[in-house]
Structures are given as C-alpha cells and as structure tokens.
C-alpha positions as CSV (number, residue, x, y, z in Angstrom):
1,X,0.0,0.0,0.0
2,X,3.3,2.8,0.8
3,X,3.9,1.6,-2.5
4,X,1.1,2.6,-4.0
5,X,1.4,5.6,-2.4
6,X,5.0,6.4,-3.0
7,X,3.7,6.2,-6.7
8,X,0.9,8.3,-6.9
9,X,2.7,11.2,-5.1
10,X,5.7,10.5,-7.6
11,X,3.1,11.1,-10.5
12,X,1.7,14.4,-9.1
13,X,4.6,15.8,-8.5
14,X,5.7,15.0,-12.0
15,X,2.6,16.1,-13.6
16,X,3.0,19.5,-11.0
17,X,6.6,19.8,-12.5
18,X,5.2,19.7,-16.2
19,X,2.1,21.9,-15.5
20,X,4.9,24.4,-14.4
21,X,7.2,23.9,-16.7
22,X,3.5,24.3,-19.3
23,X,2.8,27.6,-17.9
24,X,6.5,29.0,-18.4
25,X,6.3,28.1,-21.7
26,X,3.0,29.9,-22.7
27,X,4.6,32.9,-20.5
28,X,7.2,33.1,-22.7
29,X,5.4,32.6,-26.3
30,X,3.4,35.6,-24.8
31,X,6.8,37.5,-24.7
32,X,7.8,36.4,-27.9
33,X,4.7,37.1,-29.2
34,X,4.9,40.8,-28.6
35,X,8.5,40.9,-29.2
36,X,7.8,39.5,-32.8
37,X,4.6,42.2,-33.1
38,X,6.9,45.5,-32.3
39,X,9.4,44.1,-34.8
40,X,6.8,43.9,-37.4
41,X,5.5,47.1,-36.6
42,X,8.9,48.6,-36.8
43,X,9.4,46.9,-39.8
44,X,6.1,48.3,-41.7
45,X,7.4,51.8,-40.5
46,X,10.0,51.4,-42.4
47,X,8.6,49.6,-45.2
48,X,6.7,52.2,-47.3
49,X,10.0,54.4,-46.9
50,X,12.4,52.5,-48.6
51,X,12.9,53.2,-52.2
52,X,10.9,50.8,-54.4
53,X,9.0,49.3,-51.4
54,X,5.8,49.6,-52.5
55,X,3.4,53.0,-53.0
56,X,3.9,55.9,-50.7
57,X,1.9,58.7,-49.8
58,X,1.5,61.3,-51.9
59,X,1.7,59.1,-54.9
60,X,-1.0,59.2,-57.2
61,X,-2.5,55.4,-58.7
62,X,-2.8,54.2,-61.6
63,X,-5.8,54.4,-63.9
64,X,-7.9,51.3,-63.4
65,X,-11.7,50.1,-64.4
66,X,-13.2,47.2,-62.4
67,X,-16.8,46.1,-61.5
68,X,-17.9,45.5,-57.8
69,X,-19.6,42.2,-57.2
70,X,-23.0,44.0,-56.9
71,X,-22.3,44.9,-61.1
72,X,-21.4,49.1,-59.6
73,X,-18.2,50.5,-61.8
74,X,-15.1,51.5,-60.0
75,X,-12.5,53.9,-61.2
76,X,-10.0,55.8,-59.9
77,X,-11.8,59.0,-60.6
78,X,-14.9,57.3,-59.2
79,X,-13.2,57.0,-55.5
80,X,-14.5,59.7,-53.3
81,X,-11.9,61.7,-51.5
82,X,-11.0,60.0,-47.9
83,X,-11.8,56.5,-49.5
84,X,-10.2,53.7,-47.7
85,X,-9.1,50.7,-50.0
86,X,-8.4,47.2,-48.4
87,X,-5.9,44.3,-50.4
88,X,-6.8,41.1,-49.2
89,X,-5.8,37.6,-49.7
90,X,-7.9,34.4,-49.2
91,X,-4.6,32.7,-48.5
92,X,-3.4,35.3,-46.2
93,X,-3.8,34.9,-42.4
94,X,-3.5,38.1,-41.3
95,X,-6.0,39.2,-43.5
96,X,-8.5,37.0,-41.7
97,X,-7.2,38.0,-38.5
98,X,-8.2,41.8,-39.4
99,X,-11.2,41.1,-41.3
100,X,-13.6,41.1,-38.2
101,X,-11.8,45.0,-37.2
102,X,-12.3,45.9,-40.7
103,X,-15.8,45.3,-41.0
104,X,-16.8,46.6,-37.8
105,X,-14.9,49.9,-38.9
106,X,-16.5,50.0,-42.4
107,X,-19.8,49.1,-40.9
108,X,-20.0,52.6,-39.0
109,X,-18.9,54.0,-42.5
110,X,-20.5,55.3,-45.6
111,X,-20.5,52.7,-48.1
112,X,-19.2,54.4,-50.9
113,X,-16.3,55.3,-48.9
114,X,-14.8,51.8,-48.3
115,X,-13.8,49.7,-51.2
116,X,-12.4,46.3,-50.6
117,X,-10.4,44.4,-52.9
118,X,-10.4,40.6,-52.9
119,X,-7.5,38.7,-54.3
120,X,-9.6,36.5,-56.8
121,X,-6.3,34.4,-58.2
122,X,-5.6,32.7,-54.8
123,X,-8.0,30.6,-52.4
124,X,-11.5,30.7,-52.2
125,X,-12.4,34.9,-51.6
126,X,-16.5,33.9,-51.2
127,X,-15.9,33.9,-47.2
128,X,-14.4,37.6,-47.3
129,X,-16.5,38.7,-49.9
130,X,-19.9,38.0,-48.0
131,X,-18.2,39.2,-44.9
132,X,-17.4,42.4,-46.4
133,X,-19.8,43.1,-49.2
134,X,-22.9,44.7,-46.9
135,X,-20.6,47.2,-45.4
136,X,-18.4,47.8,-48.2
137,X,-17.9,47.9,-52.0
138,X,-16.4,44.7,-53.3
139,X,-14.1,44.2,-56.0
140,X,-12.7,40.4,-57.0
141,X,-8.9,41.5,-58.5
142,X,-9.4,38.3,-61.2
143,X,-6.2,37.1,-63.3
144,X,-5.6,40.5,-64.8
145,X,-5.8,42.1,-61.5
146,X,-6.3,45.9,-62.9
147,X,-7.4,47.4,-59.3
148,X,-4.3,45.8,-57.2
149,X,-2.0,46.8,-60.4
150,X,-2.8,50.3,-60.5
151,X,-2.0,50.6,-56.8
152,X,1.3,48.6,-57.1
153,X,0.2,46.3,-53.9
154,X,3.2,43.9,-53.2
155,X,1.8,42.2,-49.9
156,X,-1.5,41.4,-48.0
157,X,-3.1,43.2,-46.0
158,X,-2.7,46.5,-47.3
159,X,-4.8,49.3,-46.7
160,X,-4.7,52.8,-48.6
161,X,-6.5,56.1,-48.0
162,X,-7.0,58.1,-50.9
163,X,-7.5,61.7,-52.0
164,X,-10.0,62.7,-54.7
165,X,-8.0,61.8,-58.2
166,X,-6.2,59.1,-56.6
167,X,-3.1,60.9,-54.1
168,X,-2.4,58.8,-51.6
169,X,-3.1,60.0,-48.3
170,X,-1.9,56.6,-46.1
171,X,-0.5,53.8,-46.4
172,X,-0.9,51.2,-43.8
173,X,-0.5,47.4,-43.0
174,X,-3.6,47.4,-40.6
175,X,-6.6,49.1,-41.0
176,X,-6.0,51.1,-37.3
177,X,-3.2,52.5,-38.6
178,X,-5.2,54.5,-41.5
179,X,-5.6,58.0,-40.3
180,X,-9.6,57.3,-41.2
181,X,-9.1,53.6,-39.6
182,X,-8.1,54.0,-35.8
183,X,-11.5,54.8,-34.1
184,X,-12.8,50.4,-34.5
C-alpha cells in the first residue's frame, strides 16, 4: 500500500513539475509574441520608406476600371476623396485576422467610402467577400488584377486612404493605422 502511495505522489509531483514547466512556456510565447509584433510594426514603418517598397503617400494610382460584385463601376476617378481601400488575400492569415476589425470599422462607415479588394487568383475569396460586401464595395482583382496593379500592392493586407484623383493620403498594414481607420 506505501507503495502505491509512493507512486501516486511521484506522478503528481511529476505532472505539478510539467504543469509548471506548461505555464513557463506559454509565459514566454506571450513575450515572444509581442516581441515578434513591435518588430513587425517597426518593420512596416520602415517599409513604405524604402525606395521601391511599395506606393507611398503622396503618390498618385494608376488608372484602373473594375466592376464590384453587386455589377457598380469603380475607377479611380470614381473614388471619393477619404476612400479607404483594403488588399486582401484568401490565403493570407493576417487578412482574416483583421477582417472582423475591418468590418466593424467600415460598418460605422459610408458605403461608398470603403472599397475592398479581394484577391480572386488565390483561395477561395466567397468567405471575405460575404463578410465584407454589406458594409463595403467589393471588388474580386481576377487574373488580370487591374485594381491591385494600379496601386502597385506587393503584400496582403494592405490598406490605402485616398485623396480625390487618386493621391495617396496613407499607407498602412492594418486598417488602425489609416488616419480614417483608428476609431474600431
């Protein structure tokens, strides 16, 4: 009977040891974690500064036509001044990781302010595209991808404010980071 005893108190104490040894773990994935997000933050600062990284404010986009998914025309001459335009990816996590933020944002928006572009080439983009399509306009960038083209988008997420004829007010990685974005 000590024996089984002995045995028992052996297991808890091992199974104490690994629940501790658990918890320091997740501890430090949590550090990591944030360490990992200030880099990438740091990192998207710097981004949109370095020559050829990408669009920058001030520049002006390309000439595009597309059609939203509801049949409306988009142009760059269409956009209305302050118009915020999201680059997303079906195959991109962090896009679905921001999606719920970006359509509680666009939901306290005007419509016609918010255009969303889905990257139609990769994945399956029906998930975002009825997630996004009663708060936003929604554009599927097919094979010849004019809309993502004319705005020279390199990675996903993206997100863009822009002026009336198509100056870039802000470019951003996270739709907080959009002058017109941070109030979610």
């Amino acid at each position: 009977m000590s024996y089984l005893i002995a045995v028992v108190a052996l297991l808890c104490a091992l199974c104490l040891v690994l629940l501790l040894v658990t918890l320091g773990l997740v501890r430090r994935i949590r550090e990591h974690t944030k360490l990992l997000d200030a880099l990438y933050e740091q990192v998207d600062l710097m981004g949109p500064l370095q020559a050829g990284a990408g669009p920058a404010v001030g520049d002006v986009v390309a000439e595009f036509a597309a059609t939203t998914v509801d049949g409306a025309p988009v142009t760059r001459d269409l956009l209305a001044d302050g118009t915020v335009v999201a680059f997303l990816s079906p195959d991109c996590a962090g896009c679905h990781e921001q999606l719920p933020e970006l359509a509680s944002w666009a939901a306290e928006q005007d419509r016609g302010r918010v255009l969303a572009v889905v990257d139609g080439r990769s994945g399956d983009p029906e998930s975002l595209v009825a997630t996004l399509r009663p708060v936003a306009q929604v554009v599927v960038d097919d094979a010849a991808a004019p809309v993502g083209s004319a705005f020279g988008v390199r990675s996903y997420p993206t997100f863009f404010q822009v002026a009336t004829g198509g100056r870039l007010l802000a470019v951003a990685p996270r739709i907080s980071r959009l002058p017109a974005g941070s109030a979610a």
